[in-house]
N, CA and C atoms of all chains as a GROMACS GRO file, in nm:
protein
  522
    1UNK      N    1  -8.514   1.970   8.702
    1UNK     CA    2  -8.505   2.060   8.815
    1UNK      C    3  -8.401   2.010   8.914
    2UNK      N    4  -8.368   2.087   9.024
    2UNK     CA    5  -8.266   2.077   9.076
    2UNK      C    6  -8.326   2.049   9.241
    3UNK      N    7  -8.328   1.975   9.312
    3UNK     CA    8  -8.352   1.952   9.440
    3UNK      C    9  -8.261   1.963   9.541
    4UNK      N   10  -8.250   2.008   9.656
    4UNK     CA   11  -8.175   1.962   9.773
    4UNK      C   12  -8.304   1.928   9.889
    5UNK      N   13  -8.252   1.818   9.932
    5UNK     CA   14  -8.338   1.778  10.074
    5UNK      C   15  -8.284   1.793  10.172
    6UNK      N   16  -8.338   1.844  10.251
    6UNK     CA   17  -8.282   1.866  10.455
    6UNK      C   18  -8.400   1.753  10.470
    7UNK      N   19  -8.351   1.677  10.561
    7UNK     CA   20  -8.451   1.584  10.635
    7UNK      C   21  -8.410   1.587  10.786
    8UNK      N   22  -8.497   1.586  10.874
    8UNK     CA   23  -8.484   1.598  11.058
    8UNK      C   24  -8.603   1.529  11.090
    9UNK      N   25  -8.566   1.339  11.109
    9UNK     CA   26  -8.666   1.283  11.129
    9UNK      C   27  -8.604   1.193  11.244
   10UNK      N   28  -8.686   1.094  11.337
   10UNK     CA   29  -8.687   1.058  11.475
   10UNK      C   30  -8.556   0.930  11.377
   11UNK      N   31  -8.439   0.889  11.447
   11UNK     CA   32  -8.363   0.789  11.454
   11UNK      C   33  -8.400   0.670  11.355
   12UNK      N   34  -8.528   0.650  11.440
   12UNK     CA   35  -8.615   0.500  11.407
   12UNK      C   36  -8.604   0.512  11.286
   13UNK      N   37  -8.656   0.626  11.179
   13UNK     CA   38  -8.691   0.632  11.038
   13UNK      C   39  -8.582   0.655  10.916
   14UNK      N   40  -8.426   0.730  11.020
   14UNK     CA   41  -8.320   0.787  10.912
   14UNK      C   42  -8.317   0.658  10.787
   15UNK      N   43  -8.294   0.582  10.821
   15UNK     CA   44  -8.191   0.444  10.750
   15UNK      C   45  -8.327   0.442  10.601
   16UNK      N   46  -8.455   0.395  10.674
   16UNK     CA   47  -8.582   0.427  10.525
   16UNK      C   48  -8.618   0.555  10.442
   17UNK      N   49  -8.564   0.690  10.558
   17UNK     CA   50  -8.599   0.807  10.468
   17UNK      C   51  -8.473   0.830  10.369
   18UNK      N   52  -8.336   0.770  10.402
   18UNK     CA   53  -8.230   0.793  10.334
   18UNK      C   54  -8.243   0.687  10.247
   19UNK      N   55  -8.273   0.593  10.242
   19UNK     CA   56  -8.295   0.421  10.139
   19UNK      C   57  -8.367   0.528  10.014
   20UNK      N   58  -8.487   0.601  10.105
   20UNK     CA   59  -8.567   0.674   9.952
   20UNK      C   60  -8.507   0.773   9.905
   21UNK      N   61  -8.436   0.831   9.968
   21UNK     CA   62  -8.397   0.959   9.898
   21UNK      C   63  -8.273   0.922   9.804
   22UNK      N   64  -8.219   0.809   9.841
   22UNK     CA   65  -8.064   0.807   9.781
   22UNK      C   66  -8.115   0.752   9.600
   23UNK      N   67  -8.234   0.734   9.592
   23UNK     CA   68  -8.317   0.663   9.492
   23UNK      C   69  -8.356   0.773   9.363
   24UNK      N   70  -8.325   0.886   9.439
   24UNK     CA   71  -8.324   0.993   9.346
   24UNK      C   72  -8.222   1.102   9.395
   25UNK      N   73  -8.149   1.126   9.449
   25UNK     CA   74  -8.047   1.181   9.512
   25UNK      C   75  -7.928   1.117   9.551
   26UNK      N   76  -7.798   1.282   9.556
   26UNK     CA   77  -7.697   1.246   9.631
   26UNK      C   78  -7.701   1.260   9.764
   27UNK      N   79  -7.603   1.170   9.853
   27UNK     CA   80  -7.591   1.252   9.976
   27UNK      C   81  -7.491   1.343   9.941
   28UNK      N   82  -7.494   1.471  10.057
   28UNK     CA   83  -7.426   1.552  10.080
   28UNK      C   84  -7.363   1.548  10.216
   29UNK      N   85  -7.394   1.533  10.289
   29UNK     CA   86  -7.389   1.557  10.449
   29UNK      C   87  -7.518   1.488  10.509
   30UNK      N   88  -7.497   1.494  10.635
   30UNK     CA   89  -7.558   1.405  10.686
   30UNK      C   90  -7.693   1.501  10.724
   31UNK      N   91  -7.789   1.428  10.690
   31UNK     CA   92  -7.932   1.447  10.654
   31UNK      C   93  -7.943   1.579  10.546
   32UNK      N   94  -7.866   1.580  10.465
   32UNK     CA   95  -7.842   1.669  10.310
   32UNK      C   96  -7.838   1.548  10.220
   33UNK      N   97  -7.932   1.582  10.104
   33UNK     CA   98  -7.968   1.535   9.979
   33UNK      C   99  -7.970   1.659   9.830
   34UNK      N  100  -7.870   1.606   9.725
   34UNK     CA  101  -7.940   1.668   9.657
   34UNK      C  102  -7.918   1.596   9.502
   35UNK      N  103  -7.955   1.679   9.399
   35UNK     CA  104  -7.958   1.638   9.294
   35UNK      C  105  -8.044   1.684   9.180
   36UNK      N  106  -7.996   1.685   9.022
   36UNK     CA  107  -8.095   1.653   8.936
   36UNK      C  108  -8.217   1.628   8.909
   37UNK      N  109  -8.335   1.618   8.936
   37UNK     CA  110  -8.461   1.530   8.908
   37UNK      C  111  -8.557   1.557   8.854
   38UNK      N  112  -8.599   1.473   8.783
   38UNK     CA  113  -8.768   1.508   8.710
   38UNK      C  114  -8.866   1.558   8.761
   39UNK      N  115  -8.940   1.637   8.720
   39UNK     CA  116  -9.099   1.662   8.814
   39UNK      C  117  -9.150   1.550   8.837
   40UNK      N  118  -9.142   1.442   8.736
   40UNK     CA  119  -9.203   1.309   8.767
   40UNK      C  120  -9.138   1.223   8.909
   41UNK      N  121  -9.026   1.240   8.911
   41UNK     CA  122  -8.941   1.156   9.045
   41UNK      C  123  -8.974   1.273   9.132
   42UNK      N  124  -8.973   1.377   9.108
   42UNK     CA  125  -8.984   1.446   9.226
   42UNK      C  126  -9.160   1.405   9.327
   43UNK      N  127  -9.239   1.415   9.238
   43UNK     CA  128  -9.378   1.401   9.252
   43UNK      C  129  -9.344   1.232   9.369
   44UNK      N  130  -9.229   1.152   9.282
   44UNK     CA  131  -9.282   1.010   9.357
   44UNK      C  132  -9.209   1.018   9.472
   45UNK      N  133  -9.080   1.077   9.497
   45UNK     CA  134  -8.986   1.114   9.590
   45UNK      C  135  -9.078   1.150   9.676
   46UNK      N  136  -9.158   1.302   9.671
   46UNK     CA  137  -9.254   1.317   9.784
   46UNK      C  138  -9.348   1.204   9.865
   47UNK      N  139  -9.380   1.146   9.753
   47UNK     CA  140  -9.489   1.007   9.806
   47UNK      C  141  -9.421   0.952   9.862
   48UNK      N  142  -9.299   0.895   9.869
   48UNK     CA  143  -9.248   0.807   9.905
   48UNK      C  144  -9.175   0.801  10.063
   49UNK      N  145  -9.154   0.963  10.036
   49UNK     CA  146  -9.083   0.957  10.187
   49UNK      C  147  -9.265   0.974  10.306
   50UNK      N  148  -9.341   1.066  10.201
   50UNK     CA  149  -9.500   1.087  10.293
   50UNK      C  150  -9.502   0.933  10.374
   51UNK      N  151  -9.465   0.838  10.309
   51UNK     CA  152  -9.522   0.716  10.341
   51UNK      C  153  -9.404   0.642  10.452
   52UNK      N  154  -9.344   0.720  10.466
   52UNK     CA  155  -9.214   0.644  10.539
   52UNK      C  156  -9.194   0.735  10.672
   53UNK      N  157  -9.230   0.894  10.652
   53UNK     CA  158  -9.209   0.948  10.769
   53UNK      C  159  -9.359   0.945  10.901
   54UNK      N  160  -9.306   1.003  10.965
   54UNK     CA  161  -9.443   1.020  11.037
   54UNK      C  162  -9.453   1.152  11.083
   55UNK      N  163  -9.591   1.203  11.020
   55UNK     CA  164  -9.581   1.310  10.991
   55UNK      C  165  -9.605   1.413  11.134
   56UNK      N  166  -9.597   1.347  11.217
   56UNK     CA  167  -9.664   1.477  11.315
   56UNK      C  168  -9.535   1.472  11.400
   57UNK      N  169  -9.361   1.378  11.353
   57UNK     CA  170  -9.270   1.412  11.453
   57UNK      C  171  -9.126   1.419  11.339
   58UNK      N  172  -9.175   1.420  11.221
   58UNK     CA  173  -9.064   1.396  11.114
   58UNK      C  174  -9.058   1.527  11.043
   59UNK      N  175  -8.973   1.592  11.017
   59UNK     CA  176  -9.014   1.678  10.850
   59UNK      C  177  -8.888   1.687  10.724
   60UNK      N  178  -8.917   1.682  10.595
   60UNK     CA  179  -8.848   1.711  10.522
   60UNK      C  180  -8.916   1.840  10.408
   61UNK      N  181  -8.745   1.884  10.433
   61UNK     CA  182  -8.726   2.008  10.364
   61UNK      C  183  -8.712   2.009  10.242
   62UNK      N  184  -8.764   2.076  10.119
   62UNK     CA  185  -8.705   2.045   9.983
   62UNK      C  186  -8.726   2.181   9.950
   63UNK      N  187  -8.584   2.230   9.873
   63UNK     CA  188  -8.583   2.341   9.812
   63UNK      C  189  -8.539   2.281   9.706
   64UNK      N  190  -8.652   2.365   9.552
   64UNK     CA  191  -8.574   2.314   9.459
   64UNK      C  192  -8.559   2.421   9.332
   65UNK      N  193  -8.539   2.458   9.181
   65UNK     CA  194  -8.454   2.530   9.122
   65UNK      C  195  -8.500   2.450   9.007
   66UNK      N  196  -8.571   2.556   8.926
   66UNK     CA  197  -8.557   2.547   8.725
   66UNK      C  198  -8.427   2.495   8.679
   67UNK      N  199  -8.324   2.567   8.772
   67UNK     CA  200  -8.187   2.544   8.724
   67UNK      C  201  -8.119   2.440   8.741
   68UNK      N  202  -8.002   2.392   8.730
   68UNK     CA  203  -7.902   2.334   8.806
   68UNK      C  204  -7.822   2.413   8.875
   69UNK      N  205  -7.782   2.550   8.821
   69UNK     CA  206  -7.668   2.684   8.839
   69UNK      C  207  -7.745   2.760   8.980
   70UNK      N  208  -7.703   2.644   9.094
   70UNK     CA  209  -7.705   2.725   9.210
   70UNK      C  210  -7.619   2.827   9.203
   71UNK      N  211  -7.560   2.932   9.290
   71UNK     CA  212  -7.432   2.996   9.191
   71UNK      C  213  -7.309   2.945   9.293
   72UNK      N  214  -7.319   2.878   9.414
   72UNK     CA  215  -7.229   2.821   9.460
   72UNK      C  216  -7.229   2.698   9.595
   73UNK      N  217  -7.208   2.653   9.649
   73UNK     CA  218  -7.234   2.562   9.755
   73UNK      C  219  -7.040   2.555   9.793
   74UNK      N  220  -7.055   2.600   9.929
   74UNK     CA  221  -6.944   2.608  10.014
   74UNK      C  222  -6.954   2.522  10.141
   75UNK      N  223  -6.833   2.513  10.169
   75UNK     CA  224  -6.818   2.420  10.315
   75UNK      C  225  -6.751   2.417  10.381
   76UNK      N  226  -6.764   2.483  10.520
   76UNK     CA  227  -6.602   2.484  10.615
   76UNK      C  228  -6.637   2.350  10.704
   77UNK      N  229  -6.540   2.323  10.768
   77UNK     CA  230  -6.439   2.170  10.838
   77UNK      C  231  -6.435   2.041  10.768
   78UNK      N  232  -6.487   1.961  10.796
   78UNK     CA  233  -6.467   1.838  10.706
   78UNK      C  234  -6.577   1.796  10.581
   79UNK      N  235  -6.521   1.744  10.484
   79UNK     CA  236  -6.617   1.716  10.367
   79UNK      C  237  -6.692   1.594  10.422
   80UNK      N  238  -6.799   1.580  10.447
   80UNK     CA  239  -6.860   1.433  10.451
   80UNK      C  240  -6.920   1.376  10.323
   81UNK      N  241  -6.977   1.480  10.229
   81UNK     CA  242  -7.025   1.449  10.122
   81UNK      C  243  -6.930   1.343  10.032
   82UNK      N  244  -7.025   1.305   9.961
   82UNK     CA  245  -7.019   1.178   9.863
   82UNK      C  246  -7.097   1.070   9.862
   83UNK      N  247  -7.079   1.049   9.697
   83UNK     CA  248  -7.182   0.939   9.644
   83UNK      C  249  -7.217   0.810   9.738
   84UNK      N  250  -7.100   0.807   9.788
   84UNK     CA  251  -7.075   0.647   9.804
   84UNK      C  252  -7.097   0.599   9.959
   85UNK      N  253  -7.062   0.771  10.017
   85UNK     CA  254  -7.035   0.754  10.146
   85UNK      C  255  -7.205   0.667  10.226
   86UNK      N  256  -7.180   0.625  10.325
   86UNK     CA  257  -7.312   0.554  10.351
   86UNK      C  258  -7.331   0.576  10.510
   87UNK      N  259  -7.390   0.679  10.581
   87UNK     CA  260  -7.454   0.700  10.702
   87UNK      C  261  -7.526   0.633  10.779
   88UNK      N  262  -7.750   3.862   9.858
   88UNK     CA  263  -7.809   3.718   9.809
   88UNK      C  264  -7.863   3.639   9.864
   89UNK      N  265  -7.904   3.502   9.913
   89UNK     CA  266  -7.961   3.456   9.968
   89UNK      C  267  -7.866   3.318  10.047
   90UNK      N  268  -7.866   3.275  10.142
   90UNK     CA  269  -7.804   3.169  10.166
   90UNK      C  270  -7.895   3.066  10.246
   91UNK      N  271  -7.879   2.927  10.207
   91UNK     CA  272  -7.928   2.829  10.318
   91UNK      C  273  -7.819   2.759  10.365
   92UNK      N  274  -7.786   2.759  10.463
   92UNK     CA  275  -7.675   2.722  10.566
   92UNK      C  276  -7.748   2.570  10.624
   93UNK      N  277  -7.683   2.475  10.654
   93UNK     CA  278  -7.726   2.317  10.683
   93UNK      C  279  -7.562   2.313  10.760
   94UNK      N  280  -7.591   2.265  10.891
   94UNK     CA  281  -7.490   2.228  11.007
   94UNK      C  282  -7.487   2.098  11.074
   95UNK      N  283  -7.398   2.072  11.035
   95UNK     CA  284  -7.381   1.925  11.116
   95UNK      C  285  -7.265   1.914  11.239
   96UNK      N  286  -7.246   1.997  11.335
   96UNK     CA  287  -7.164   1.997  11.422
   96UNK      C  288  -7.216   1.889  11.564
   97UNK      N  289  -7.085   1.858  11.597
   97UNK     CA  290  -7.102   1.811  11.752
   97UNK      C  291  -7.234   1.857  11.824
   98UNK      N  292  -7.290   1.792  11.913
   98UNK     CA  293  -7.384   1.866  11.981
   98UNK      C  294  -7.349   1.951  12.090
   99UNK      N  295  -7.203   1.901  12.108
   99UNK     CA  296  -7.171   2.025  12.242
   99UNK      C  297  -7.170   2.165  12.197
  100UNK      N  298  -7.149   2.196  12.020
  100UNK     CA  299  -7.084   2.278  11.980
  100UNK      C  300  -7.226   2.339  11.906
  101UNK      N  301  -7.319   2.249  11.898
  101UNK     CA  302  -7.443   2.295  11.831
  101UNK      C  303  -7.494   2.486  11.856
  102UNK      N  304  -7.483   2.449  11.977
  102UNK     CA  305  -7.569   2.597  12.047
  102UNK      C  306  -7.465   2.750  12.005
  103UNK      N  307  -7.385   2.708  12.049
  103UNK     CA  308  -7.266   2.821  11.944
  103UNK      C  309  -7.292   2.863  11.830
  104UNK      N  310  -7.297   2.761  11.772
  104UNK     CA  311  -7.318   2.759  11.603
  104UNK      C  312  -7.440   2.833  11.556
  105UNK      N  313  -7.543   2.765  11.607
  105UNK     CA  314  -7.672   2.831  11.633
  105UNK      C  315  -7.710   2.991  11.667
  106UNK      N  316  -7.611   2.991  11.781
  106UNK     CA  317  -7.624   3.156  11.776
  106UNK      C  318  -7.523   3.234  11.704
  107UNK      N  319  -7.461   3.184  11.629
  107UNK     CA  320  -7.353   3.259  11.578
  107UNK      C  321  -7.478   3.282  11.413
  108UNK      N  322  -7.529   3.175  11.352
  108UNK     CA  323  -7.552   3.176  11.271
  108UNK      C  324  -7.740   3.262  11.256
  109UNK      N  325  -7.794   3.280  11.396
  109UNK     CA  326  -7.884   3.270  11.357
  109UNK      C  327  -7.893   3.486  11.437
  110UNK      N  328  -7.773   3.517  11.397
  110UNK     CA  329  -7.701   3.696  11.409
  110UNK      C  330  -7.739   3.682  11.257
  111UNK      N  331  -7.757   3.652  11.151
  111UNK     CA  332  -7.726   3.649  11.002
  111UNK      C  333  -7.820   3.620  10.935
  112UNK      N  334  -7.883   3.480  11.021
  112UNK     CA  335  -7.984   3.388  10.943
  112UNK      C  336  -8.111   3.364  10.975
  113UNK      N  337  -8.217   3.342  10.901
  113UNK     CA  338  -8.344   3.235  11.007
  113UNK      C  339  -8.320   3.112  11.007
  114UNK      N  340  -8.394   3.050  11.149
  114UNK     CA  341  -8.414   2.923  11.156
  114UNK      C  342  -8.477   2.868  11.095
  115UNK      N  343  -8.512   2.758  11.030
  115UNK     CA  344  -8.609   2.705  10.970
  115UNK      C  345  -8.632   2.570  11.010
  116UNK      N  346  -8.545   2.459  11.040
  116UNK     CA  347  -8.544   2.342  11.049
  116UNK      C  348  -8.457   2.316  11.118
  117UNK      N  349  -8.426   2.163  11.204
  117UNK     CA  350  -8.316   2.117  11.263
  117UNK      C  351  -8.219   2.199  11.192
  118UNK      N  352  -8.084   2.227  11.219
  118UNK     CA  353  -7.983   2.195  11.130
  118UNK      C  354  -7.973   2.307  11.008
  119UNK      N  355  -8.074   2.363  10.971
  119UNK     CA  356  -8.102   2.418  10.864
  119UNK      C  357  -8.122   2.571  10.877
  120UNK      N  358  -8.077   2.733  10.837
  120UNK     CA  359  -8.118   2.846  10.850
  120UNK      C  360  -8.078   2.921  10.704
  121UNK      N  361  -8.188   2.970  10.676
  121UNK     CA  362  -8.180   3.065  10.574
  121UNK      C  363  -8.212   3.201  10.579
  122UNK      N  364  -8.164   3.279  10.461
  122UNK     CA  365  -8.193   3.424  10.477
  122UNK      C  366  -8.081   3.514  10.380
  123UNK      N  367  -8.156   3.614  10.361
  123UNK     CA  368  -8.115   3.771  10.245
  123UNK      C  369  -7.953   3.772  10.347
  124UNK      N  370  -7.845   3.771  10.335
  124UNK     CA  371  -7.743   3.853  10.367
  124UNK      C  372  -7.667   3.893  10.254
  125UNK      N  373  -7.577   4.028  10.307
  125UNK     CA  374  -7.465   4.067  10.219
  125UNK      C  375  -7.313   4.020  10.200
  126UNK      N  376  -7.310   4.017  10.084
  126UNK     CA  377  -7.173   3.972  10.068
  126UNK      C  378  -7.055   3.960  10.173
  127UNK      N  379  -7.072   4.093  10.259
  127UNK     CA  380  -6.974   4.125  10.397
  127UNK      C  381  -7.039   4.062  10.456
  128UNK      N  382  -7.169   4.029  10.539
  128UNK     CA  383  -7.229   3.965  10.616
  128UNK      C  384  -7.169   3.812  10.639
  129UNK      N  385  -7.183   3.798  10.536
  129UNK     CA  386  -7.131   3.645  10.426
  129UNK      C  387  -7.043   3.553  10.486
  130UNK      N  388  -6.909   3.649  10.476
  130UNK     CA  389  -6.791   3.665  10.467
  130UNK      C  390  -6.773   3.630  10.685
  131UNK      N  391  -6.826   3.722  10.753
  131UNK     CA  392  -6.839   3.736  10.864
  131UNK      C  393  -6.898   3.596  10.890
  132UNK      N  394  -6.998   3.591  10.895
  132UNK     CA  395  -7.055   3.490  10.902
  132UNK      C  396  -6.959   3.299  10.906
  133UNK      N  397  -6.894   3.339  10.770
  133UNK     CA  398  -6.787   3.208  10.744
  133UNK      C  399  -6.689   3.238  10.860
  134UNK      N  400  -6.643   3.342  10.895
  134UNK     CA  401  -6.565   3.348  10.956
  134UNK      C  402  -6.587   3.331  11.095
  135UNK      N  403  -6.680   3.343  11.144
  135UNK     CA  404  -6.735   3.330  11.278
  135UNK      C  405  -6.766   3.153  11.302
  136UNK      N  406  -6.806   3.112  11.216
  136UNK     CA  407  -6.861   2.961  11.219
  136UNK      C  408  -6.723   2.900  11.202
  137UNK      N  409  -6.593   2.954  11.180
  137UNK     CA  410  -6.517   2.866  11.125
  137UNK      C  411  -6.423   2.912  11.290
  138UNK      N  412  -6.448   2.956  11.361
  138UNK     CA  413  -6.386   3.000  11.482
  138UNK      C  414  -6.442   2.921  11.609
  139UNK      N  415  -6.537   2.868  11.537
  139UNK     CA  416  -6.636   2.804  11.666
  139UNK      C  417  -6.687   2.634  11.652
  140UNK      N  418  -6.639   2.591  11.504
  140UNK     CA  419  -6.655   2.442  11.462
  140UNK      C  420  -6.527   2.402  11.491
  141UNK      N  421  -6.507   2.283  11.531
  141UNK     CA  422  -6.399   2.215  11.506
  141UNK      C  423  -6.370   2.137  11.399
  142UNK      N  424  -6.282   2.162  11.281
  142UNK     CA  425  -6.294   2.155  11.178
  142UNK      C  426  -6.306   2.000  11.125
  143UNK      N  427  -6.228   1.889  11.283
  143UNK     CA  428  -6.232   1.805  11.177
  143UNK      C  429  -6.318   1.722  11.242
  144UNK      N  430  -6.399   1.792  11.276
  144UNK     CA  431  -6.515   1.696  11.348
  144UNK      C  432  -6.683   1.764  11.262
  145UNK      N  433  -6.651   1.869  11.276
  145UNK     CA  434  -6.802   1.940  11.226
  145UNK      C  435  -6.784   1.964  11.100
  146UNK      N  436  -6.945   2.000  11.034
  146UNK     CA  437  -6.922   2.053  10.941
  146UNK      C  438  -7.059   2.145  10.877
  147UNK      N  439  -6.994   2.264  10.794
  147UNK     CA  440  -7.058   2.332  10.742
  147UNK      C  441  -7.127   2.396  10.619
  148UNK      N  442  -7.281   2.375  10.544
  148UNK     CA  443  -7.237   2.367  10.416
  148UNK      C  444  -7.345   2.461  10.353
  149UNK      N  445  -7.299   2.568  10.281
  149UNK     CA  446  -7.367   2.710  10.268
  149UNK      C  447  -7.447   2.650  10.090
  150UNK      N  448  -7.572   2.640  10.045
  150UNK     CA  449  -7.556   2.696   9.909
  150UNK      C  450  -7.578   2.852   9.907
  151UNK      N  451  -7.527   2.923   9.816
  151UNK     CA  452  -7.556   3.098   9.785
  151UNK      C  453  -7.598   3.113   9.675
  152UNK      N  454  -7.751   3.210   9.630
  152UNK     CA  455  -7.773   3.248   9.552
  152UNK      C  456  -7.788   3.359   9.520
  153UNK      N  457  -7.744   3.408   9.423
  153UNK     CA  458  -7.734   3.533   9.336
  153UNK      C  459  -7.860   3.617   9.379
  154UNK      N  460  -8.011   3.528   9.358
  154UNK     CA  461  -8.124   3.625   9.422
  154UNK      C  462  -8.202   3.568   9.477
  155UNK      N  463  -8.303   3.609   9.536
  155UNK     CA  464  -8.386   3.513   9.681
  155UNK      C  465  -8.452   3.471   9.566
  156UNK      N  466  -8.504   3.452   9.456
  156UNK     CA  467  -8.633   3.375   9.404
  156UNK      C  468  -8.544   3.202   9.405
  157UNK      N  469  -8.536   3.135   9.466
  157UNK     CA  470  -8.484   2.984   9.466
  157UNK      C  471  -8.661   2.957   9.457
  158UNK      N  472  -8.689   2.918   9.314
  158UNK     CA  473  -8.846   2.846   9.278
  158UNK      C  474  -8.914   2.813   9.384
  159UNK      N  475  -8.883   2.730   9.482
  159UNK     CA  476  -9.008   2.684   9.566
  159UNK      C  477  -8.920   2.605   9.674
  160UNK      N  478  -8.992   2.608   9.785
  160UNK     CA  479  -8.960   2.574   9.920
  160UNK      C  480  -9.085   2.467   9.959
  161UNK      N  481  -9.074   2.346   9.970
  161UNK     CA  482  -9.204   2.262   9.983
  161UNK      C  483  -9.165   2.190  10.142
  162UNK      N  484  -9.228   2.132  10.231
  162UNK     CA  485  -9.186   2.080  10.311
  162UNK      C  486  -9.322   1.931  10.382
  163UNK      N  487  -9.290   1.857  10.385
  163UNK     CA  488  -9.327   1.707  10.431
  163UNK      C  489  -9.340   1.736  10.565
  164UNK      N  490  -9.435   1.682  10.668
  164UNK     CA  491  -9.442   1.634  10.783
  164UNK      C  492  -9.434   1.789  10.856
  165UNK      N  493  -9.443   1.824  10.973
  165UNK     CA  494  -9.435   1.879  11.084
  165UNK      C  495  -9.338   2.001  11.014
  166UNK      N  496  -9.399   2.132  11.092
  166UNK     CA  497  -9.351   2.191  11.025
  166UNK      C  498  -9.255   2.290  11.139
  167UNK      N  499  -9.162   2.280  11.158
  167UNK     CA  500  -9.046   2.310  11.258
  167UNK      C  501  -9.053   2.474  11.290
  168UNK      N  502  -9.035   2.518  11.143
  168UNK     CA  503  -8.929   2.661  11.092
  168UNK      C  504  -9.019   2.748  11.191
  169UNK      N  505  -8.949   2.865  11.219
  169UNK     CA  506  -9.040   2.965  11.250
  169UNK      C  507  -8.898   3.100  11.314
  170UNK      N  508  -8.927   3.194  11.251
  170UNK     CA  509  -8.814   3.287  11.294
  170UNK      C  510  -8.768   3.258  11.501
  171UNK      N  511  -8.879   3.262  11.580
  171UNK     CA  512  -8.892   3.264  11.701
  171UNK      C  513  -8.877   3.165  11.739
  172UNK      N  514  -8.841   3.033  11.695
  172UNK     CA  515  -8.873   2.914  11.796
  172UNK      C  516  -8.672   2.877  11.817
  173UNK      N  517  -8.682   2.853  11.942
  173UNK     CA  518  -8.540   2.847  12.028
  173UNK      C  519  -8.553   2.650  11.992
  174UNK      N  520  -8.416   2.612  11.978
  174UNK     CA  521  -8.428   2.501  11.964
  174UNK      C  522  -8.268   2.405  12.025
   0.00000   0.00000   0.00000
């Protein structure tokens, strides 16, 4: 299946909710994740960030897809995305 | 089709963006608005956001799908979205 994550969590937590996500995901932009993943990683992905955010001032978003064939992903001003890049 | 729009602009430039995008879209999350528009809508839409970001500072990043069924929408922690909430 195909995941993207939006995450909008307090400062304190970005650097651990991004440590987990990059564990099964790309970045895209800043607090954008996406990627490939198993139901199985997906299942632990959830646990993992449950355990890292706090839930009554953090949230993450996950939309995800049978597919890979979003049918497109566009972007106007600067590209921030990439593998490598590190926020 | 369907679009989820994810914004990472300046914060001076946030509130612009916001209302430019949310003529088109719902809110759902920090950063994040989705929703049914038309192809022309679309189109408007890019064009309006690209009049009001500064390109090489902000940035903007649409996926589009062919039809609203995107499998499932799950979300972690606190739950933001809501057509009405000003942010």
């Amino acid at each position: 299946m195909f995941v993207i994550l939006v995450y909008d969590v307090n400062t304190k937590r970005v650097n651990k909710v991004l440590k987990k996500a990059r564990k099964y995901l790309n970045w895209v932009q800043n607090s954008v994740l996406e990627g490939e993943i198993s139901e199985a990683n997906y299942r632990k992905l959830k646990m993992e960030l449950q355990n890292v955010i706090n839930e009554e001032e953090d949230s993450c978003l996950f939309y995800t897809f049978r597919t890979t064939k979003y049918s497109q992903r566009e972007s106007l001003g600067i590209k921030k995305g990439g593998d490598d890049m590190i926020i």
